[in-house]
C-alpha positions in Angstrom: 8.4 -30.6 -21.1 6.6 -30.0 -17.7 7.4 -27.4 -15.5 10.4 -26.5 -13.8 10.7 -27.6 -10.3 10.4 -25.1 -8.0 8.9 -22.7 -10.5 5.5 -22.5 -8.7 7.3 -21.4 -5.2 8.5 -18.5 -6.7 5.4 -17.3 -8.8 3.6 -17.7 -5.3 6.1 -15.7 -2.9 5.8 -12.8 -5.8 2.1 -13.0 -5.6 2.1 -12.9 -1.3 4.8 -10.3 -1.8 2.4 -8.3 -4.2 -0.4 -8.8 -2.1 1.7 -7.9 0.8 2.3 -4.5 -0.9 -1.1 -3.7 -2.1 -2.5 -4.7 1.5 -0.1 -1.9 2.4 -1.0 0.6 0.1 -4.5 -0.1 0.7 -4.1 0.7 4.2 -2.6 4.1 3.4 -4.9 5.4 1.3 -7.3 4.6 3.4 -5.4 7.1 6.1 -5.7 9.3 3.3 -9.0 9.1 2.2 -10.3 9.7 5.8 -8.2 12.5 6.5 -10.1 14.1 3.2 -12.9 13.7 4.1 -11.8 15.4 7.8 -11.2 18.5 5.8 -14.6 18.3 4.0 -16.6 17.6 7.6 -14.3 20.8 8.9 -15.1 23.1 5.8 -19.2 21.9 6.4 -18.7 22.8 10.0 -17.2 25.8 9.9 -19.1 27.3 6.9 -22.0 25.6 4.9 -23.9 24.7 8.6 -23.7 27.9 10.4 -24.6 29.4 6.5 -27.5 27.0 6.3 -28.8 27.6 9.8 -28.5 31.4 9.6 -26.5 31.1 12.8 -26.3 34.5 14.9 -23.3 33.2 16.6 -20.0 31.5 14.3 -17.4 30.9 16.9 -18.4 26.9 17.7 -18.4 25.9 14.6 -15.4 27.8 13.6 -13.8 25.5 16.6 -15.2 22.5 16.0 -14.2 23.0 12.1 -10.4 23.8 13.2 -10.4 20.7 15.3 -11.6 18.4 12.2 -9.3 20.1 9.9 -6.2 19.5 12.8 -7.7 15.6 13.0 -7.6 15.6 8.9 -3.7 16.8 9.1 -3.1 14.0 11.4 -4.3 11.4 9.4 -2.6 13.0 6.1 0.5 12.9 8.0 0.4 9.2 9.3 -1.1 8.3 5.8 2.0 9.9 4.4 4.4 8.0 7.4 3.1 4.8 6.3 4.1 5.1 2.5 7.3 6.5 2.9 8.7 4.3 5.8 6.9 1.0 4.8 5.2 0.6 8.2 3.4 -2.5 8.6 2.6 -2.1 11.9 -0.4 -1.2 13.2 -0.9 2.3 14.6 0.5 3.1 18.5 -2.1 2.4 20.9 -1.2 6.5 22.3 -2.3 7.5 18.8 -5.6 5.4 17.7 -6.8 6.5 21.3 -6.2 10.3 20.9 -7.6 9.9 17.1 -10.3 8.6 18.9 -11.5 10.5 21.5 -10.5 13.6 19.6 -13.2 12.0 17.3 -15.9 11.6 20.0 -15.4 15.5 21.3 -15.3 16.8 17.8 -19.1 14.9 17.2 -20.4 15.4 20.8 -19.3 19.3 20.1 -20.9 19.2 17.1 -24.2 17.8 18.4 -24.2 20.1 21.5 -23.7 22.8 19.0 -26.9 22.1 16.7 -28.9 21.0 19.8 -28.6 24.8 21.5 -28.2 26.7 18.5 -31.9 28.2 18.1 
């Protein structure tokens, strides 16, 4: 007996509908996983850099490390949007932009900040 007709249309809409999901999830995690890693840049900024440097004065970096840590919770949170609702989509235009000039402050900060600091 052969196989049944039809029978290879389904096993390949499960497989693009599993590889659909996965895509999904990748993308996610991936919101996730940078939004970690915004934590760890804002706990390095605030403490281990001024620590390392023996910085006189702690208040930039204690900024800049707040702003990384506020750009973490963003990504957390849309990381977290994205699994709960399903959304496909990508990101709004309003938010990629503000992720990414947030992102260029927070790094021209930081640079300003080692450059000065004596």
């Amino acid at each position: 007996m052969g196989p049944r007709a039809g029978a290879g249309e389904v096993n390949e809409d499960r497989s693009a509908d599993r590889r659909t999901k996965l895509a999904v999830e990748r993308t996610y995690l991936a919101w996730w996983r940078t939004g970690l890693t915004s934590y760890a840049v804002a706990l390095a900024t605030a403490r281990v850099v001024p620590e390392l440097a023996k910085s006189k004065v702690q208040w930039p970096y204690t900024v800049l490390g707040i702003g990384f840590a506020l750009m973490g919770a963003a990504l957390m949170y849309v990381g977290e949007q994205r699994r709960r609702f399903g959304v496909e989509e990508d990101a709004s235009r309003a938010f990629s932009l503000g992720l990414t000039v947030g992102g260029l402050v927070l790094g021209v900060g930081l640079v300003v900040v080692l450059a000065i600091e004596p």
